[in-house]
C-alpha positions as CSV (number, residue, x, y, z in Angstrom):
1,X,93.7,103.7,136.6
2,X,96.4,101.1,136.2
3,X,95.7,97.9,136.0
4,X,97.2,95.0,137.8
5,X,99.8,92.4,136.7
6,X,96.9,89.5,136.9
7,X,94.2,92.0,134.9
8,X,97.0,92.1,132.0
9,X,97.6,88.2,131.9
10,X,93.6,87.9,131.2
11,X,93.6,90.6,129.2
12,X,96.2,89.3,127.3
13,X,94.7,85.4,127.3
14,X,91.3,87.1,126.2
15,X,92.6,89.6,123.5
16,X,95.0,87.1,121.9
17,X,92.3,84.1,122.2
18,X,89.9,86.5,120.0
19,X,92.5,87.5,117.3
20,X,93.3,83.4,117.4
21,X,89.5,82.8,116.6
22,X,89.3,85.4,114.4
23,X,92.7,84.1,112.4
24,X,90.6,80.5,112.5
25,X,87.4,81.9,110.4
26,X,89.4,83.3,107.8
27,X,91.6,80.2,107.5
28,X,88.3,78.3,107.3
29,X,86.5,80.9,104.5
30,X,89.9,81.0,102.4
31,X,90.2,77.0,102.7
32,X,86.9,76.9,101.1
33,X,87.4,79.2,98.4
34,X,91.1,78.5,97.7
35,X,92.0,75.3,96.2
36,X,95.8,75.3,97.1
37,X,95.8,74.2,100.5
38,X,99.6,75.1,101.1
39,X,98.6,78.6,100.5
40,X,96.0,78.7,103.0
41,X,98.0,80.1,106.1
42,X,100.2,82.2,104.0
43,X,96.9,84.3,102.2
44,X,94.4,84.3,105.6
45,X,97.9,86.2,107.4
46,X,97.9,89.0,104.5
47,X,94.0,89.2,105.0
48,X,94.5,89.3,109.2
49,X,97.2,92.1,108.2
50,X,94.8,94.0,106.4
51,X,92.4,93.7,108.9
52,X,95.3,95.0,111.2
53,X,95.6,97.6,109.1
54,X,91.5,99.0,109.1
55,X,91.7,98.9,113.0
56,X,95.3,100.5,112.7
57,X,93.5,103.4,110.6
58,X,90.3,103.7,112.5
59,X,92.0,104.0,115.7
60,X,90.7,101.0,117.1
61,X,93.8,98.9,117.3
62,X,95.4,101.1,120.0
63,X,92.7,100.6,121.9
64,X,92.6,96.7,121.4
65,X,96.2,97.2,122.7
66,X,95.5,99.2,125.1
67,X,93.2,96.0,127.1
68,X,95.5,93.0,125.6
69,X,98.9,93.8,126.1
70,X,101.6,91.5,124.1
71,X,97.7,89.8,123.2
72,X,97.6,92.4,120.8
73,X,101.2,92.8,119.9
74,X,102.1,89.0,119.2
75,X,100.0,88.7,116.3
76,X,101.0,89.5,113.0
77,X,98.6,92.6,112.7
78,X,100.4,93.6,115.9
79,X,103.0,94.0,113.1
80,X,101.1,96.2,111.3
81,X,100.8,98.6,114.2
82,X,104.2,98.1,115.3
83,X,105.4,99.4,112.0
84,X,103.0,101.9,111.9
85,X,104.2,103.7,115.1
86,X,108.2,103.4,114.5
87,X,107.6,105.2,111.1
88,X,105.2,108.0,113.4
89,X,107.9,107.7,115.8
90,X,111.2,108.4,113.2
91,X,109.6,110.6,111.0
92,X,108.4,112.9,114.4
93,X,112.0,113.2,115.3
94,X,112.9,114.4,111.7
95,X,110.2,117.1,112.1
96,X,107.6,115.2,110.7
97,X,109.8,114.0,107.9
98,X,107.9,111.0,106.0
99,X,112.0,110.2,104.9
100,X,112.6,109.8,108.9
101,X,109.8,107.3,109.1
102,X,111.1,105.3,106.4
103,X,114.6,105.1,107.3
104,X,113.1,103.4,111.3
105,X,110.8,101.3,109.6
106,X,113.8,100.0,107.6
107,X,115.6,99.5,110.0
108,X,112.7,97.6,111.9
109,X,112.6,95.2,108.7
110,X,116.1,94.5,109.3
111,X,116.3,94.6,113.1
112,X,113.1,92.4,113.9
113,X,111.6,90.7,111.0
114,X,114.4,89.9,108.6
115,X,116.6,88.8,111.1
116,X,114.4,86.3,113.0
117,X,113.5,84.9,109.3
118,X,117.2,84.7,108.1
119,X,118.2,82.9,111.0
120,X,115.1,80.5,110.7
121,X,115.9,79.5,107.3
122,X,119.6,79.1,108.2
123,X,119.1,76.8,111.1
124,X,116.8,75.4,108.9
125,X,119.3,74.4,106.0
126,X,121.7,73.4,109.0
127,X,119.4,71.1,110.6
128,X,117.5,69.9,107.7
129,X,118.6,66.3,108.8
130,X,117.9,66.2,112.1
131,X,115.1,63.8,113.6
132,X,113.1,66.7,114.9
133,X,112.9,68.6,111.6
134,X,112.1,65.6,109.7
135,X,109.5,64.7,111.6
136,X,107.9,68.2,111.6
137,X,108.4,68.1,107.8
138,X,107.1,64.3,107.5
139,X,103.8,66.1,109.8
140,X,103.8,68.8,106.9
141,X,103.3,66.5,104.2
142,X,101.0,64.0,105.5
143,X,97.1,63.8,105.5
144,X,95.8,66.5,108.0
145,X,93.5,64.9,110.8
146,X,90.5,67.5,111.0
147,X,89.7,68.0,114.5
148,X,86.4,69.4,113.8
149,X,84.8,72.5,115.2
150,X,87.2,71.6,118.3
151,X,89.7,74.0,116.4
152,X,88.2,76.7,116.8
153,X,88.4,76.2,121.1
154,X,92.0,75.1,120.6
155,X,92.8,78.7,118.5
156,X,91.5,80.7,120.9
157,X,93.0,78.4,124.0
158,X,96.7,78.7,122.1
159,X,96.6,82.4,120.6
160,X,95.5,82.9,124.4
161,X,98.4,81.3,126.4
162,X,100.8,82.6,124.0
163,X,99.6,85.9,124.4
164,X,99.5,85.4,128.6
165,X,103.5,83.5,127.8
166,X,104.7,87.1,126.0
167,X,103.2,89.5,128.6
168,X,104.1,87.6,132.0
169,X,107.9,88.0,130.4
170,X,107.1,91.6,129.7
171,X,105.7,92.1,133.3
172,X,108.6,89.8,135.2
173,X,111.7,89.7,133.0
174,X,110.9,93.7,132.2
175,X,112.2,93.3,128.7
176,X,110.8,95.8,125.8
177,X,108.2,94.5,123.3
178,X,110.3,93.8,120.4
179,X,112.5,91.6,122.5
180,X,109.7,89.6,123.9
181,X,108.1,89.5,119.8
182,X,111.9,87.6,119.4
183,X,112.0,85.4,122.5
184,X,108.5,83.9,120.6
185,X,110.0,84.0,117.2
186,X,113.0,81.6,118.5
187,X,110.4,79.9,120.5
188,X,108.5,78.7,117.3
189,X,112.3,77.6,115.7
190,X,112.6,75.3,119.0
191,X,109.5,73.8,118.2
192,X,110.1,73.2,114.5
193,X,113.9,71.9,115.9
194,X,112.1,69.8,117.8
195,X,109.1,68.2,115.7
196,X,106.3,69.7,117.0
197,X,104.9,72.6,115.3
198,X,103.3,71.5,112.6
199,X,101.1,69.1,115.5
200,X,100.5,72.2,117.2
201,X,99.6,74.1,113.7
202,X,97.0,71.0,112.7
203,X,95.3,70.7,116.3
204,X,95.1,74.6,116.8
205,X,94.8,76.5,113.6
206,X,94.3,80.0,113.9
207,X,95.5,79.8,117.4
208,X,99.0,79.4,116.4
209,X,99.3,80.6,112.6
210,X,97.9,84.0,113.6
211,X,100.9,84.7,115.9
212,X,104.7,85.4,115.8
213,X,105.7,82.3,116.9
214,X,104.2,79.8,113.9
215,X,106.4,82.4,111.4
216,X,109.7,81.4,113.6
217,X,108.6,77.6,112.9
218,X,107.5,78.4,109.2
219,X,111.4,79.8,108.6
220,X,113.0,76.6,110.1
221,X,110.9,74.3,108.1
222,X,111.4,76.8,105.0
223,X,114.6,76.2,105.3
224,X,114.2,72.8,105.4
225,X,112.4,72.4,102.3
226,X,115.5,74.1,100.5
227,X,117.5,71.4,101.3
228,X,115.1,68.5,101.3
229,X,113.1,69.1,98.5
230,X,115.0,71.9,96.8
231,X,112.7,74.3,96.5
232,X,112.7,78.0,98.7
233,X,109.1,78.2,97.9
234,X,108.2,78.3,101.7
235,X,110.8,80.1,102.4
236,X,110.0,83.2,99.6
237,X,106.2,82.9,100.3
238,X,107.5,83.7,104.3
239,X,109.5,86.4,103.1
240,X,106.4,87.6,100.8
241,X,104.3,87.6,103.8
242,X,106.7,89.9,106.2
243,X,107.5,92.7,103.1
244,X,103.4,93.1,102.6
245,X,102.9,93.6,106.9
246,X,106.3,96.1,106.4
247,X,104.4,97.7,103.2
248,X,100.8,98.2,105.5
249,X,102.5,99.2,108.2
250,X,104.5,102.0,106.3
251,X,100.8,102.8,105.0
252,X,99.4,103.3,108.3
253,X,102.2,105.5,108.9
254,X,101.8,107.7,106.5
255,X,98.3,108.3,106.8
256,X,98.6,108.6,110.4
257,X,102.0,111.2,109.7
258,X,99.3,112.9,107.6
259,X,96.7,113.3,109.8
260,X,98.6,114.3,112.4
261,X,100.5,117.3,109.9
262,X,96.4,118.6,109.6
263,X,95.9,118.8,113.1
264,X,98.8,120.7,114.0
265,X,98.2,123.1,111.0
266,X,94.5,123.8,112.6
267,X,95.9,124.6,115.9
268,X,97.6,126.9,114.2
269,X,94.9,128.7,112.3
């Protein structure tokens, strides 16, 4: 049965809320047991990826998808999926040619994530001395206000109406996923542009870190840093982060290409 337009907003809210809170509790484990706080976001996104990547494998993920819409596909183990089913998709159209699958992920990389990134980090080194940057990067650097347990509502209250933001454009504007995953992208530069993301980042944790928008904001201020502290260590640890989500996803893939090559060679015995 197909479900309404309001049924996918709340699905969306609800799925993307839990992923947020979920993104928060491994931010808060790998705070505890990692003593370089600027490496904090950058490690619990690998271990939400890998997490990605278990459902992606069990076949639960699909499912996930299945009742959160863009809830599911907005966060960066939505990226592991996403990956996962262009390389099914290209290498089913080769004849189940792992090569096929390869050459669409690839091009993915280079479509989607490379491109938002590159263009992060360039409006980054552009606007490096612009009031809003600065003051995003001035945010960066300063003492962190703990807002306490609270954090964990505001994750799953952002990673929610983010999540509710990407599928009402998917429902009303009718654009396909991977345009709606860059519309948030370029909607996490705008808030870097203008000086707010790393508020958002502090007040709601998981809720924004966890999703596609907080790695459009990481690329501006990445580019930033180049320029203002002349170093592209955010910038590389970014780029780190997006090749190991390509790399799990192109894993999913071929295990999924594989399993699918065994079923069809049952049918035919």
């Amino acid at each position: 049965m197909q479900r309404g337009i309001g049924q996918k907003l709340i699905g969306a809210f609800l799925v993307g809320g839990a992923i947020a809170l979920f993104m928060q509790l491994i931010m808060m484990v790998v705070g505890i047991a990692l003593p370089m706080k600027e490496l904090v976001t950058p490690v619990s996104l690998v271990v939400l990826g890998f997490a990605g990547m278990v459902l992606v494998l069990c076949g639960a993920y699909d499912k996930i998808a299945a009742v959160g819409g863009f809830g599911a596909g907005v966060m960066f183990c939505g990226l592991v999926n996403a990956v996962a089913h262009v390389f099914m998709g290209g290498a089913m159209r080769e004849g189940g040619n792992a090569s096929g699958g390869m050459k669409a992920a690839g091009k993915f990389a280079v479509t989607m994530l490379a491109s938002f990134v590159a263009v992060g980090i360039l409006l980054g080194v552009l606007l490096a001395h612009t009031p809003g940057v600065l003051t995003a990067m001035d945010h960066a650097k300063a003492a962190r206000l703990d807002p306490g347990m609270l954090v964990f509502l505001y994750a799953f209250i952002m990673g929610g109406l983010i999540s509710v933001e990407g599928q009402a454009v998917l429902e009303f504007a009718h654009l396909p996923e991977p345009a709606v995953v860059l519309i948030n992208a370029a909607l996490g530069m705008a808030l870097s542009i203008f000086g707010v993301s790393t508020q958002l980042e502090v007040l709601t944790g998981g809720g924004l870190a966890a999703t596609i928008v907080d790695a459009g904001a990481g690329s501006v201020l990445g580019g930033a840093m180049i320029v203002l502290a002349g170093t592209p260590s955010r910038a590389i640890v970014l780029t780190l982060v997006m090749v190991l989500v390509l790399v799990m996803g192109i894993i999913c893939g071929n295990v999924l290409l594989g399993r699918a090559k065994a079923g069809q060679q049952q049918q035919r015995q």
